[in-house]
C-alpha positions as CSV (number, residue, x, y, z in Angstrom):
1,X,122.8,68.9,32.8
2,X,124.2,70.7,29.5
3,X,120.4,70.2,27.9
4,X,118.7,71.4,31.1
5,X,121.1,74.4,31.3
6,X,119.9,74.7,27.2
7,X,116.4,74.8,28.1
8,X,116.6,76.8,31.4
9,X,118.2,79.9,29.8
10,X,115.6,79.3,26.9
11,X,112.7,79.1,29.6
12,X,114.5,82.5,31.4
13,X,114.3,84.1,27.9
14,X,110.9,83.2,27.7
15,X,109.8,84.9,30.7
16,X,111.8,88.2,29.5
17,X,109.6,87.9,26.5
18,X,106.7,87.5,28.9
19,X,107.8,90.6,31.1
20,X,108.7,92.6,27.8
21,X,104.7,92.4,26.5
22,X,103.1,92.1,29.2
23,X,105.4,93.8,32.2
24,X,102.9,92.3,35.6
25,X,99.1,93.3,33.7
26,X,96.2,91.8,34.0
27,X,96.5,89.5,30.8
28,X,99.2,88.1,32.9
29,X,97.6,87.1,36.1
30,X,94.7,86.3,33.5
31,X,97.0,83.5,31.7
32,X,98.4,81.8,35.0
33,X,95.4,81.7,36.6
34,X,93.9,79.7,33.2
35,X,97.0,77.9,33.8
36,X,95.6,76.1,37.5
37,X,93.5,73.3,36.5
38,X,95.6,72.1,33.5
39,X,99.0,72.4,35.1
40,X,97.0,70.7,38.4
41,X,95.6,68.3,36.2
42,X,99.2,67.7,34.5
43,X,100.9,67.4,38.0
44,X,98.7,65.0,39.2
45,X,98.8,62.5,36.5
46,X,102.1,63.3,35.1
47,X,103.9,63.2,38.8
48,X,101.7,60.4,40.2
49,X,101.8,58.2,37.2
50,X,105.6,58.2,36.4
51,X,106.5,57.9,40.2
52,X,104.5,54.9,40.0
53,X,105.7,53.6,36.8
54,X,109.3,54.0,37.1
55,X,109.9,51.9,39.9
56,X,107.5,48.9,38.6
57,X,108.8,49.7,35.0
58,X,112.2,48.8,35.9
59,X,111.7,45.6,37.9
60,X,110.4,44.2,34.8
61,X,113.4,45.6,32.7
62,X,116.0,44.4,35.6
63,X,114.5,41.4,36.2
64,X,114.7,40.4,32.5
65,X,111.3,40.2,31.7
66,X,111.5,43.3,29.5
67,X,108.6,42.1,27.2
68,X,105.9,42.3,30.2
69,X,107.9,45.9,31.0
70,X,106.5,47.0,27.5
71,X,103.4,45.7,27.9
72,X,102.8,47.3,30.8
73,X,104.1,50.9,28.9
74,X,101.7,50.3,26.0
75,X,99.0,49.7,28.2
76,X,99.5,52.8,30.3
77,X,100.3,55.0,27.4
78,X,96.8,54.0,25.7
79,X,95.0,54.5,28.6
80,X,96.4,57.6,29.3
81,X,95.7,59.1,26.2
82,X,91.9,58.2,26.3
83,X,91.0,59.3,30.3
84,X,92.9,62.7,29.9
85,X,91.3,63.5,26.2
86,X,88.0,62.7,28.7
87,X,89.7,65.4,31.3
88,X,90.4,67.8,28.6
89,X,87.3,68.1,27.2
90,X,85.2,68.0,30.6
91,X,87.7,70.9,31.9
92,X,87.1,73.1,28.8
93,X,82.9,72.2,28.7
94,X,83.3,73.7,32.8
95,X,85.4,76.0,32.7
96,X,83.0,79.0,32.8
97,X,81.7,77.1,36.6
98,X,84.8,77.0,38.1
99,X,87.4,79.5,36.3
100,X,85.5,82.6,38.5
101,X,86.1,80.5,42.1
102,X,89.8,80.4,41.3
103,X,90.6,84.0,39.5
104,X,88.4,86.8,41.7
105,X,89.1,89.1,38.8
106,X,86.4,91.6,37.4
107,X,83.7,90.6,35.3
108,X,85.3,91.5,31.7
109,X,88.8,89.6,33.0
110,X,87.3,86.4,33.8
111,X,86.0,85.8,30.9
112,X,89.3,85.9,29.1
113,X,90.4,83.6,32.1
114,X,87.4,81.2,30.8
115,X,88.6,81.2,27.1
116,X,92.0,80.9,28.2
117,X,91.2,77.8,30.3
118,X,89.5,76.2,27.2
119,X,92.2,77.0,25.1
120,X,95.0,75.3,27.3
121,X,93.2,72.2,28.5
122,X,94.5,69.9,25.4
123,X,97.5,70.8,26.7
124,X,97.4,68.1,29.7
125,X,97.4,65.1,26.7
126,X,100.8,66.6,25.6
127,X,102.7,67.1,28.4
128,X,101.5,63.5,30.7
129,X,102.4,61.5,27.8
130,X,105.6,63.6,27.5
131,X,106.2,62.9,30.7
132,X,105.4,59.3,30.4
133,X,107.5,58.7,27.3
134,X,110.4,60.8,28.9
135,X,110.4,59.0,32.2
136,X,110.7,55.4,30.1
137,X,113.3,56.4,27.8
138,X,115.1,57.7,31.2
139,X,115.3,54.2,32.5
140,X,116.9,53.0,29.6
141,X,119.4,55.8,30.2
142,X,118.5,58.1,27.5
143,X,118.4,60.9,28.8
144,X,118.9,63.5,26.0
145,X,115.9,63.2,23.9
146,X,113.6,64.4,27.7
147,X,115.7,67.1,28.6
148,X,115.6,68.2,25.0
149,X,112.1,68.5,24.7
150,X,111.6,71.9,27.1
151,X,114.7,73.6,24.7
152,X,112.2,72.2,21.7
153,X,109.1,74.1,23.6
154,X,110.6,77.0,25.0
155,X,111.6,77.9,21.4
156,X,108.1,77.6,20.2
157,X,106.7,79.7,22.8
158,X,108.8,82.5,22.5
159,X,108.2,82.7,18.9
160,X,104.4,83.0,19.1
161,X,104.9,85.3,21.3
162,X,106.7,87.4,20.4
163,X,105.3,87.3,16.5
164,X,101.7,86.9,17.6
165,X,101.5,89.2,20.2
166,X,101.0,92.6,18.1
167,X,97.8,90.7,16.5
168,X,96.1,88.5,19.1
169,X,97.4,90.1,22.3
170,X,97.3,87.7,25.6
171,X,96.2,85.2,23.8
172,X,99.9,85.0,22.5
173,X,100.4,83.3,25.3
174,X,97.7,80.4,25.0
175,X,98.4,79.8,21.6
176,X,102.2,80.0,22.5
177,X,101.6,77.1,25.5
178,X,99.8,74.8,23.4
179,X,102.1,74.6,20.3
180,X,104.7,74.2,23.1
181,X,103.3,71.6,24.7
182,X,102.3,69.4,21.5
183,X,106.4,70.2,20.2
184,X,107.9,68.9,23.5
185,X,106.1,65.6,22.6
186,X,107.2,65.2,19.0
187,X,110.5,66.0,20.3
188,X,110.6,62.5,22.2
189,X,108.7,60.8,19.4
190,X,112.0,59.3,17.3
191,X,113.9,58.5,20.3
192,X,111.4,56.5,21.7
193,X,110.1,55.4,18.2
194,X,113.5,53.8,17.8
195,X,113.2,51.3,20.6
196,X,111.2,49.1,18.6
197,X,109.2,48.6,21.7
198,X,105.8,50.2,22.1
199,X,103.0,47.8,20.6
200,X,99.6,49.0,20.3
201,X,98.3,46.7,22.7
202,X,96.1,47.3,25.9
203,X,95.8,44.4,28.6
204,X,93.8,45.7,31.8
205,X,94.9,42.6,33.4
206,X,98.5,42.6,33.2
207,X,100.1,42.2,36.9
208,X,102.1,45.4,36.6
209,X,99.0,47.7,35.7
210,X,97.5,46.3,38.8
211,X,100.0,46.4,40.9
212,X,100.4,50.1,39.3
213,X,96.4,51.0,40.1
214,X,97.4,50.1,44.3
215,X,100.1,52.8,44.2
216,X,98.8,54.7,42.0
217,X,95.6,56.7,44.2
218,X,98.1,57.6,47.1
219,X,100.4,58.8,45.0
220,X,98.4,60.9,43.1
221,X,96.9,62.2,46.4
222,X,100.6,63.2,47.2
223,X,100.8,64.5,43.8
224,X,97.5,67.0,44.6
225,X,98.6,68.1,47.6
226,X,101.5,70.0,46.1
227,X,99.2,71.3,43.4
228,X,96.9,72.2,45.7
229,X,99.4,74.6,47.4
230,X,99.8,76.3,43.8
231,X,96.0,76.7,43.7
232,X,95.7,78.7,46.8
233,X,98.4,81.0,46.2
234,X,96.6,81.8,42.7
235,X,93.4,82.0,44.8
236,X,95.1,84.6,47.2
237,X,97.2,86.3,45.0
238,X,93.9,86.9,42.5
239,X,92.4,89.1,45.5
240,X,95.3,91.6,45.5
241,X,96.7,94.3,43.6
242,X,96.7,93.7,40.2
243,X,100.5,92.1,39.0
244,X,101.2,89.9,42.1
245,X,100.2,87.1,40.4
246,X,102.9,88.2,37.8
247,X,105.2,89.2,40.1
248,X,104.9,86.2,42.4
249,X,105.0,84.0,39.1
250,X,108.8,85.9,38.1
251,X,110.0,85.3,41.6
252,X,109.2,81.4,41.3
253,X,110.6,81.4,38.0
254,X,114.0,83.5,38.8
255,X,114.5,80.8,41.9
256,X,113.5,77.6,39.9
257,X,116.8,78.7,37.7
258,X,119.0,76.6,39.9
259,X,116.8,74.0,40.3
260,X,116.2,73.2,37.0
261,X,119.9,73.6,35.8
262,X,121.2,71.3,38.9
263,X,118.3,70.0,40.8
264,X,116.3,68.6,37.7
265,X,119.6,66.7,35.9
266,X,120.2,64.9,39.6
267,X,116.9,63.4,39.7
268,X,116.4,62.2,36.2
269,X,119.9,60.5,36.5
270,X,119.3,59.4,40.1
271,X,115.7,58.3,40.1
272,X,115.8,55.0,37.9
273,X,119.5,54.2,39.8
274,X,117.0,54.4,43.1
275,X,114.6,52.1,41.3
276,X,117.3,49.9,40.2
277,X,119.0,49.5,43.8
278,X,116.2,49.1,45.4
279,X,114.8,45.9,42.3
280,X,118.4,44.6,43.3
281,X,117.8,44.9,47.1
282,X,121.1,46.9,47.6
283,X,120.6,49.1,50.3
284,X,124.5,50.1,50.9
285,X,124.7,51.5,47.5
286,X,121.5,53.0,48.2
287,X,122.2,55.0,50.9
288,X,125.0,56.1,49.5
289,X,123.3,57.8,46.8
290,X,120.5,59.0,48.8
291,X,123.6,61.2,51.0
292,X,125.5,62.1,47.6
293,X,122.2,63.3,46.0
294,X,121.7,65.7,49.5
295,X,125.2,66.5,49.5
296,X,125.3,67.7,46.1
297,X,122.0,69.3,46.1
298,X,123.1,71.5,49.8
299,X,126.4,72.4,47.3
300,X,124.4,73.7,44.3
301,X,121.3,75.2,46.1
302,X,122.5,76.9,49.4
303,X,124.8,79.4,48.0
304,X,122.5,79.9,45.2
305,X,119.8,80.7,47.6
306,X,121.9,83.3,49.8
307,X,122.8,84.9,46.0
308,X,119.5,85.4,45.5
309,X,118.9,87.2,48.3
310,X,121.9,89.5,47.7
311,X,121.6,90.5,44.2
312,X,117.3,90.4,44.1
313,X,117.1,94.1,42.6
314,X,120.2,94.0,40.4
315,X,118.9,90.0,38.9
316,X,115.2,91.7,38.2
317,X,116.3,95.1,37.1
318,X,118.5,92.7,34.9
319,X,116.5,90.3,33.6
320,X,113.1,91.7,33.2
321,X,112.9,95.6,33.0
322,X,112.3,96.3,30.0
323,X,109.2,97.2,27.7
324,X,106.0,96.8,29.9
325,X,107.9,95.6,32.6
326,X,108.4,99.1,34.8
327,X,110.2,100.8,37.5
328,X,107.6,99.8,40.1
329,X,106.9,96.0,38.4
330,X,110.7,95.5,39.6
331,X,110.4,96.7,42.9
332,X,107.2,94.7,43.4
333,X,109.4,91.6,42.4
334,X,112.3,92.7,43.9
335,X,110.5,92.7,47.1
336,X,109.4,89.2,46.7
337,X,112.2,87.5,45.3
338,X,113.9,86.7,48.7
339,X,110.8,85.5,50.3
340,X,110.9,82.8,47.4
341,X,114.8,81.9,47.7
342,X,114.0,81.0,51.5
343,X,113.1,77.6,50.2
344,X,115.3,76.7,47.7
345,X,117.8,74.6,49.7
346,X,114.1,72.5,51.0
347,X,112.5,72.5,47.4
348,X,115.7,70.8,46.0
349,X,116.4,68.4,48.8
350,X,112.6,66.8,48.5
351,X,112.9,66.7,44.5
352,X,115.6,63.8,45.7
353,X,114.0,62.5,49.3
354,X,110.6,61.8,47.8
355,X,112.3,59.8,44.4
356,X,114.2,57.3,47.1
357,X,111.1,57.4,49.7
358,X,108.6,55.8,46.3
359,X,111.6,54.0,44.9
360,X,111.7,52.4,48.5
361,X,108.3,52.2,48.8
362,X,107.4,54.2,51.6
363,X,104.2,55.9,50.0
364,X,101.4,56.3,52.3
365,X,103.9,57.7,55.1
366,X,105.3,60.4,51.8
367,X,101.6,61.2,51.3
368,X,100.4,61.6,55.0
369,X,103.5,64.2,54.8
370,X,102.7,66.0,51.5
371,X,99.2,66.6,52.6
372,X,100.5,67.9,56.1
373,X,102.5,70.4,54.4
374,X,99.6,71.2,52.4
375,X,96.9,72.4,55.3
376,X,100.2,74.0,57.2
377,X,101.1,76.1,54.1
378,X,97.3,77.0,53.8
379,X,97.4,77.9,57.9
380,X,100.6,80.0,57.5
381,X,99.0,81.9,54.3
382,X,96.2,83.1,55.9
383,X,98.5,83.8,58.9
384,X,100.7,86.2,57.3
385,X,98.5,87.4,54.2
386,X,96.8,90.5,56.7
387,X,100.8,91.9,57.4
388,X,103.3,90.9,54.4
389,X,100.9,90.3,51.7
390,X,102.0,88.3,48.7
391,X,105.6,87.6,50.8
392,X,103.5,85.8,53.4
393,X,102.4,83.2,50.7
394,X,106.0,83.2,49.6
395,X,107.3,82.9,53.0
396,X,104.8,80.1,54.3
397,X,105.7,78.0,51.1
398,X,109.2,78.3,52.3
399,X,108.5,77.5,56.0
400,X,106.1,74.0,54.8
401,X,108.8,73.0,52.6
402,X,111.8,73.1,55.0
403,X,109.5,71.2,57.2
404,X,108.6,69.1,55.0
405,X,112.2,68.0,54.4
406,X,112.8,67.4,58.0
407,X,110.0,64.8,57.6
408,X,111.2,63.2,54.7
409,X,114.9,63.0,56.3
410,X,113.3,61.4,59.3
411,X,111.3,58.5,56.9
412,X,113.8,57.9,55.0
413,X,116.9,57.3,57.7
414,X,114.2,54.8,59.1
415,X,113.3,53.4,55.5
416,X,117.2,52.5,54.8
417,X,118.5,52.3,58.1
418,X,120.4,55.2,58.0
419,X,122.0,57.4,55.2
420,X,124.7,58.6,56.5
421,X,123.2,61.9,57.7
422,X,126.4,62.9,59.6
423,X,128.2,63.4,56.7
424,X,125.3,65.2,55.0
425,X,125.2,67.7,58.2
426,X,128.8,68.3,58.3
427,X,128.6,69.5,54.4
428,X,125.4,71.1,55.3
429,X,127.5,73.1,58.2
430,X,130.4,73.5,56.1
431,X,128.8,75.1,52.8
432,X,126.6,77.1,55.0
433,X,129.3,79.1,56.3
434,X,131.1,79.4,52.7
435,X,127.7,80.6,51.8
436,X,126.8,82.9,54.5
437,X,130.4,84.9,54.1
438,X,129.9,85.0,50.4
439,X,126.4,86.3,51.3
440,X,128.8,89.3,53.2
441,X,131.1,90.1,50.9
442,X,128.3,90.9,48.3
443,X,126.6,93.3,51.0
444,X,129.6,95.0,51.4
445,X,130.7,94.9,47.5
446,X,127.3,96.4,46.7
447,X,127.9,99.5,49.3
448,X,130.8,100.4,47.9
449,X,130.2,99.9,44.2
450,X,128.1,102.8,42.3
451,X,124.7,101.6,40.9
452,X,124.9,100.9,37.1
453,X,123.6,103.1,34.2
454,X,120.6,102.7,32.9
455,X,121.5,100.5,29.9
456,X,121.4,97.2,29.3
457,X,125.1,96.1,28.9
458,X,125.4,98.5,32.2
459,X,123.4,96.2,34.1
460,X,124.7,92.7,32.3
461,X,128.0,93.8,33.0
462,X,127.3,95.1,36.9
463,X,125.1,91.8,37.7
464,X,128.0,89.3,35.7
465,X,130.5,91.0,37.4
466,X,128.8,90.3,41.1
467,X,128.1,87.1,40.0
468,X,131.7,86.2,39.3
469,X,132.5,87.4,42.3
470,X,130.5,85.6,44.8
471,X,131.2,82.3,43.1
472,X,135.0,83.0,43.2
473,X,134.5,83.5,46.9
474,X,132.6,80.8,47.6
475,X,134.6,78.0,45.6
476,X,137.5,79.8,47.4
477,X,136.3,79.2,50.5
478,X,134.9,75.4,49.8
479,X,138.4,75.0,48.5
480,X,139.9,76.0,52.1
481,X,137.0,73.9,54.1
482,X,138.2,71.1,51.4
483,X,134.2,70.3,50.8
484,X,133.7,67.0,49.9
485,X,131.4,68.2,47.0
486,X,133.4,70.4,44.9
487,X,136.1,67.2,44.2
488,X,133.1,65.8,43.0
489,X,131.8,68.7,40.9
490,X,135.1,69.0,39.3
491,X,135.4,65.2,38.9
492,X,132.2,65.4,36.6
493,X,132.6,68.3,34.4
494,X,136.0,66.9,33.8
495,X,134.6,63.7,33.2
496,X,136.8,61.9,35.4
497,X,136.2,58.5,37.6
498,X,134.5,60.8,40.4
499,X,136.1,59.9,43.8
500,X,133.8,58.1,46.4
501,X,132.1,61.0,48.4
502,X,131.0,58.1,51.1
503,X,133.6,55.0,51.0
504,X,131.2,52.0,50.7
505,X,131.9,49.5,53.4
């Protein structure tokens, strides 16, 4: 959690580098919408392939028959590297076919869309294998080297930005996302290096690679479906005024913050202990974790969510305007921010439903459901795009995630035979309330307090001092409520024996 905390205020500082040159221009919305196919391409090998590793990787590791495991790795890591240098080069060869059916930008902005595209496409070899590499050395519990790599990346983007900006404008940001992408790869290199296990071997018939090509084509449907949903709000957004690309892009980001601080460190630790319970059939200790992951997440992500809400002009004003990022770019993001923070609580909770739904095997049913929300994001975008705009995409993502979950919940209380989902309701019901009268007590504290001057230790100072303040009432209150979760949370940062949230029979 301490290296994803690292690289999460890195990656924050990086987008106030991005709002700083480029406020929400068009060079923005030109750069994430060059952005689609690679980071589509990225999420559907990437997510696909290392859901669909991880589990088979570590019933050869667990069922000592480590050699085969590592077979099975060098194979997929050779075969990975040639079909997505194939990918790469295809995407940038096409890219001036489909680049102007995503980005409905002018004539003159396409085309730096196109060269854009070109320009990122090697970066889908990086970051799969990255992802890959990371996902093994997680399930041998190394778990430093992969949430080092995005402190290791966020560093290099910043700096070509913000020295090669003055000379090469937005494209800054391409060559900023490449070198990135190829750093955050060498970062993982010597820990993975010093396993002494990777042989440059490739066996097309080893039982795990087959076994890993029948789970594989689901999964990476799954995978495409939540791309997909990305893809579409570009598509949308690219039709609008121009910045609400960039705007929608900083409200994502300013959300994801908790996620990737809290969210992210749960389910590297917690998907290879699914894999593992599930390759040693025990189901009690699974279903505990499955509850304490939910519980923890609900803890982390609700109040965080009603925060966001509270304080959206004061975190914006905050973090972003400054340089090209305006007055009216903050009120545009402003605006958006709590449409976004509707779905955190949902986004978090499936980051740890879908790792025990593959670990368990339930695939095709986590599929079917991915693709659901897909076409009912889609239906709800073009539902609400006439009358709130770029807060109706926001607000449908929300809306098909939180459904989403409810599905997930349902398949995986029927996958385990229950999960204790009373106990997750009660904290559900519990840090709801702390959250909601924290969400009060910053309404009011905001009436009553003077807005802050125009400077930047004005607005640090105003925002850290709200901050503080709804935590202390909120831990206050779960402290009263005695939640369940924040023994736990205290149990860990003090690195103490944490107490048993559930009591296994």
């Amino acid at each position: 959690m301490g290296a994803t905390l690292a690289s999460t205020i890195l990656g924050f500082v990086r987008e106030v580098v991005y709002a700083k040159f480029y406020g929400t221009s068009w060079e923005l919305d030109a750069f994430l919408a060059a952005s689609v196919v690679p980071v589509i391409l990225f999420g559907v090998f990437n997510g696909a392939l290392v859901t669909a590793l991880v589990p088979i990787f570590s019933d050869y590791v667990n069922t000592e028959r480590e050699d085969e495991a590592w077979h099975l790795a060098s194979s997929v890591i050779l075969v990975l590297l040639v079909v997505l240098g194939a990918l790469a080069a295809l995407g940038a060869l096409f890219a001036p076919w489909y680049v102007p059916r995503i980005a409905r930008f002018s004539p003159s902005h396409v085309h730096t869309a196109v060269e854009m595209t070109r320009w990122l496409m090697p970066t889908i070899v990086a970051t799969s294998l990255a992802g890959v590499i990371g996902s093994l050395l997680n399930a041998y519990h190394r778990f430093g080297a992969a949430a080092m790599q995005g402190l290791f990346a966020n560093v290099c983007i910043i700096g070509f930005v913000w020295l090669a900006q003055p000379h090469y404008g937005a494209y800054a940001l391409v060559f900023g996302a490449v070198a990135g992408a190829f750093v955050s790869l060498l970062a993982l290199l010597p820990t993975f290096v010093s396993l002494r296990r990777f042989r440059f071997t490739l066996d097309l018939h080893h039982p795990g690679l087959v076994r890993l090509m029948h789970v594989l084509g689901p999964i990476a449907i799954g995978s495409a479906a939540g791309q997909i949903a990305m893809f579409f709000d570009r598509y949308f957004a690219s039709g609008m005024s121009e910045g609400t690309i960039a705007g929608m892009n900083f409200a994502v980001k300013i959300v994801g913050f908790p996620q990737q601080i809290f969210v992210t460190a749960i389910a590297t630790v917690i998907f290879p202990l699914f894999a593992s319970q599930f390759a040693h059939r025990n189901r009690v200790a699974m279903k505990k974790s499955v509850a304490t992951g939910l519980q923890m997440v609900i803890f982390l992500t609700l109040p965080s969510a009603w925060g966001l809400c509270m304080l959206a002009g004061p975190i914006v004003q905050t973090l972003f305007e400054r340089g090209a990022f305006t007055a009216q770019a903050t009120d545009l993001c402003t605006h958006l921010l709590p449409f976004a923070a509707v779905g955190l609580v949902a986004l978090a909770a499936n980051v740890v439903l879908t790792r025990c739904l593959y670990a368990c095997g339930a695939v095709r049913i986590s599929i079917a459901i991915s693709v659901a929300t897909v076409a009912l994001n889609v239906a709800l975008s073009l539902l609400w795009l006439p009358s709130l705009g770029a807060r109706g995409l926001l607000l449908a993502n929300a809306v098909s995630q939180t459904l989403q979950t409810i599905a997930f919940v349902i398949v995986a209380w029927r996958a385990l035979g229950g999960f204790y989902l009373r106990t997750v309701t009660i904290s559900l019901l519990k840090v709801g309330a702390c959250s909601a009268v924290m969400a009060f007590a910053l309404a009011a504290v905001q009436v009553t307090r003077t807005p802050p001057g125009p400077t930047t230790i004005a607005r640090v100072t105003n925002l850290g001092e709200h901050l503080l303040f709804g935590a202390f009432v909120f831990l206050a209150l779960a402290r009263i409520v005695d939640s369940e979760e924040l023994h736990l949370a205290i149990d860990l940062l003090l690195r103490r024996r944490p107490r048993d949230l559930i009591p296994l029979p």
